[in-house]
N, C-alpha and C positions, 0 to 999 in steps of 0.2 A: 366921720367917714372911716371905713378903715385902711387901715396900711395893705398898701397892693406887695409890700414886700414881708407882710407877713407867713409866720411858718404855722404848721399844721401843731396843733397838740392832742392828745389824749389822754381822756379823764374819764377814770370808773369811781360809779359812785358818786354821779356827779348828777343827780335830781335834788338832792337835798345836802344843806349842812355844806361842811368845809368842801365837797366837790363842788358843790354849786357857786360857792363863793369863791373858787378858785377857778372855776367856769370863767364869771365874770373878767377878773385879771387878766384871764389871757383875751380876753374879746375887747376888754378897752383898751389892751394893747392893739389889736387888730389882726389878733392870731384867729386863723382856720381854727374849729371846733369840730374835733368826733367826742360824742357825749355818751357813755355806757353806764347803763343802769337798768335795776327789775321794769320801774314803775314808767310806760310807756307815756300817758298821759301827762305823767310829771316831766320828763323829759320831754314832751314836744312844747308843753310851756314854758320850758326854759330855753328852749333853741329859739322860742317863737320871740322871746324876753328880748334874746340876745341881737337876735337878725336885726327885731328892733332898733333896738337902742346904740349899736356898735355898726351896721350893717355888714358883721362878718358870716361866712358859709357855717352853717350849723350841720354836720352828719348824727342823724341819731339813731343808735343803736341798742336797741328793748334785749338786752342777755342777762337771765339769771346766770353768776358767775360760780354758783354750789353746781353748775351743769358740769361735769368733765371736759366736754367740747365747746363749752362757749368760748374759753378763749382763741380757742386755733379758728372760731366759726368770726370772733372778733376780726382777728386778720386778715380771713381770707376776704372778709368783706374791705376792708380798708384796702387790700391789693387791688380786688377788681376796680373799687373808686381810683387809682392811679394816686394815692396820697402816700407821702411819704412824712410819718410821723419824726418831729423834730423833739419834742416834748410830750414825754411818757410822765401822768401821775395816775401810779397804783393805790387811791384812795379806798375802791371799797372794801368795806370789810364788818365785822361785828362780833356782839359778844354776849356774854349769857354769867348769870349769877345766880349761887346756890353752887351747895357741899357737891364735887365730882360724884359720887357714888349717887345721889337723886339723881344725876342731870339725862336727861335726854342725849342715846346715843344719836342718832340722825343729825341733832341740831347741832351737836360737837363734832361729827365728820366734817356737814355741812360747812363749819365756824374753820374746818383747817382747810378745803377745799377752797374757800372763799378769800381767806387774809393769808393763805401761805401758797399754796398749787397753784391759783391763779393769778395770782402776783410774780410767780417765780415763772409761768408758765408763759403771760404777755412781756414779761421783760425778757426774756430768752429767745421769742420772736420777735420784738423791731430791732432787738441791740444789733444785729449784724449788719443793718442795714445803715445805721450810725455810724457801724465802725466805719461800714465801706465811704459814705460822706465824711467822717472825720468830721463829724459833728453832731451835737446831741444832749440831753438833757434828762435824766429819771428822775422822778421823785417817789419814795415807797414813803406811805403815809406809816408812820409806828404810833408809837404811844411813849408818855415817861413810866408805863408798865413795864415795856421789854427791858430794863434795868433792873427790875426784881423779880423775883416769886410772889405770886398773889393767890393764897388760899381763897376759897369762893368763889375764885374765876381763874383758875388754873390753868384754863386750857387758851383762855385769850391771853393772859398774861405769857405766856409758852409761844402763843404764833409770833406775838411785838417782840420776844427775845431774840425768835427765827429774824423777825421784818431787819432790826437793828444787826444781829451778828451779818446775816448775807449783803445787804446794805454797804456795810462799813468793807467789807471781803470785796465786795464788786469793786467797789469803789476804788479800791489798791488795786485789780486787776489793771482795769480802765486809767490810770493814770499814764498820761501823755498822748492818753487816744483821740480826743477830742470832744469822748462823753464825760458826761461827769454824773455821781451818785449821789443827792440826798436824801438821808431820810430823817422825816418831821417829825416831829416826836412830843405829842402834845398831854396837857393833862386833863384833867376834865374839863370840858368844852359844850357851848350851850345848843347841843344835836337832840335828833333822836336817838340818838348810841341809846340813852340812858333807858327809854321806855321803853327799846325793843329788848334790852339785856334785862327787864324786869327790876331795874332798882326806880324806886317810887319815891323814895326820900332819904333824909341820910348825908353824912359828908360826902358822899361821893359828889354830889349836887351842888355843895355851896364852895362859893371862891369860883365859877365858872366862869374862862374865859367865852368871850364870845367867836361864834364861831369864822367871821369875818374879821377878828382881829388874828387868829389861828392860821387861817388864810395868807393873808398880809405878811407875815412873820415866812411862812413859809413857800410864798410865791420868790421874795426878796431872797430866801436862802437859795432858792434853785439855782435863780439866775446868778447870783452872786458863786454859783458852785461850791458853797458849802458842802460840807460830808454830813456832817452831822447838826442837826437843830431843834434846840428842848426851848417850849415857847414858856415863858414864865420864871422869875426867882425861885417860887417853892419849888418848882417841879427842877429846878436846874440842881437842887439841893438834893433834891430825894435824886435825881442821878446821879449825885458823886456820893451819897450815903453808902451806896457798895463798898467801895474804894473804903471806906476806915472802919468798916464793921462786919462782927462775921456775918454769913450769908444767912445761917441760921436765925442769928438775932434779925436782920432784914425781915426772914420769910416769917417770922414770929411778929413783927411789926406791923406787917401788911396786911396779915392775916387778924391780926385784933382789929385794924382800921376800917378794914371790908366789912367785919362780922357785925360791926358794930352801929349801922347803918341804922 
């Protein structure tokens, strides 16, 4: 059954992979569900999963989030429903591999529009409404990418730096407010990230966490109000490998690792 005093959450990117599995969490808690994603179909099977099995309220909302307006078209729909979102996670987002100078400009606006504008753009519209409850929760999905430079995916590796620096910034604003800011920050994980960004095989692929143990790791951080959360020993390592080495030798690093796929 669910909890009649449960609060509302909202999850983009949440048809497949860690939004989906983070979907879950909050419904066997017996939290309200608004679920934002491209694939409509996907998302009505997952609401229909959840109503199932948790019996909580599923809102689902079909926005591409590379649209400039879907996020403000996000809220205005959540305002007309009367929901006052408690639990903000800005999971979707993607990425693309090969040398900058081949890449597809469209697909590379699209990849900032999606993992930076609109992340920055739905967090900038519920936060006031937190503030005024003096309570609240965000979670901005990163990566253990935003800790370095990653030749052959430059421009993702560049959004996870944005997702991590504003993150951690927010987050010191908001101190004593009543929200709090984490962001997850995972390494490679068993999604579709990997087949839409076009890597087929390769270390990027092995050692992968699963994506419901990624999930787990950063459900527990939210509510626990962590700031910051790298799921995994390697990847906790390659976050503090900044910190004793130059950045050069880092971006030299990353970039043999990537190439080398």
């Amino acid at each position: 059954m669910a909890n009649p005093s449960g609060k509302t959450a909202l999850i983009t990117g949440a048809s497949v992979g860690i939004g989906r599995d983070l979907a879950e969490l909050f419904a066997r808690d017996g939290h309200r569900l608004v679920l934002v994603a491209r694939n409509q179909s996907q998302l009505e099977g997952v609401a229909s999963h959840l109503h199932e099995h948790y019996g909580v309220d599923v809102l689902v909302l079909p926005k591409d989030l590379s649209a400039p307006d879907a996020s403000q078209q996000v809220f205005d729909q959540v305002q007309s429903a009367g929901m006052a979102i408690e639990y903000l996670v800005n999971n979707a987002g993607f990425g693309t591999y090969g040398p900058f100078a081949q890449a597809d400009v469209a697909t590379q606006l699209s990849m900032l529009q999606v993992n930076i504008a609109a992340l920055t753009h739905l967090t900038r519209l519920f936060l006031p409404g937190m503030l005024q409850r003096r309570s609240g929760r965000i979670m901005n999905v990163g990566s253990v990418a935003g800790f370095v430079p990653g030749a052959f995916m430059a421009v993702y590796y560049a959004t996870k730096a944005y997702v991590l620096s504003f993150s951690e910034a927010l987050a010191t604003e908001l101190r004593g407010s009543g929200v709090t800011v984490t962001v997850l920050c995972p390494g490679p994980t068993a999604t579709e990230f990997q087949k839409r960004a076009g890597i087929a095989r390769g270390r990027l692929l092995s050692n992968r966490m699963s994506s419901q143990r990624v999930a787990q790791l950063g459900y527990r951080a939210m509510m626990g109000g962590r700031r910051v959360a790298v799921t995994g020993l390697s990847n906790k390592i390659l976050a503090f490998l900044p910190r004793l080495a130059p950045r050069s030798l880092v971006a030299g690093m990353t970039g043999k690792f990537n190439r080398g796929r």
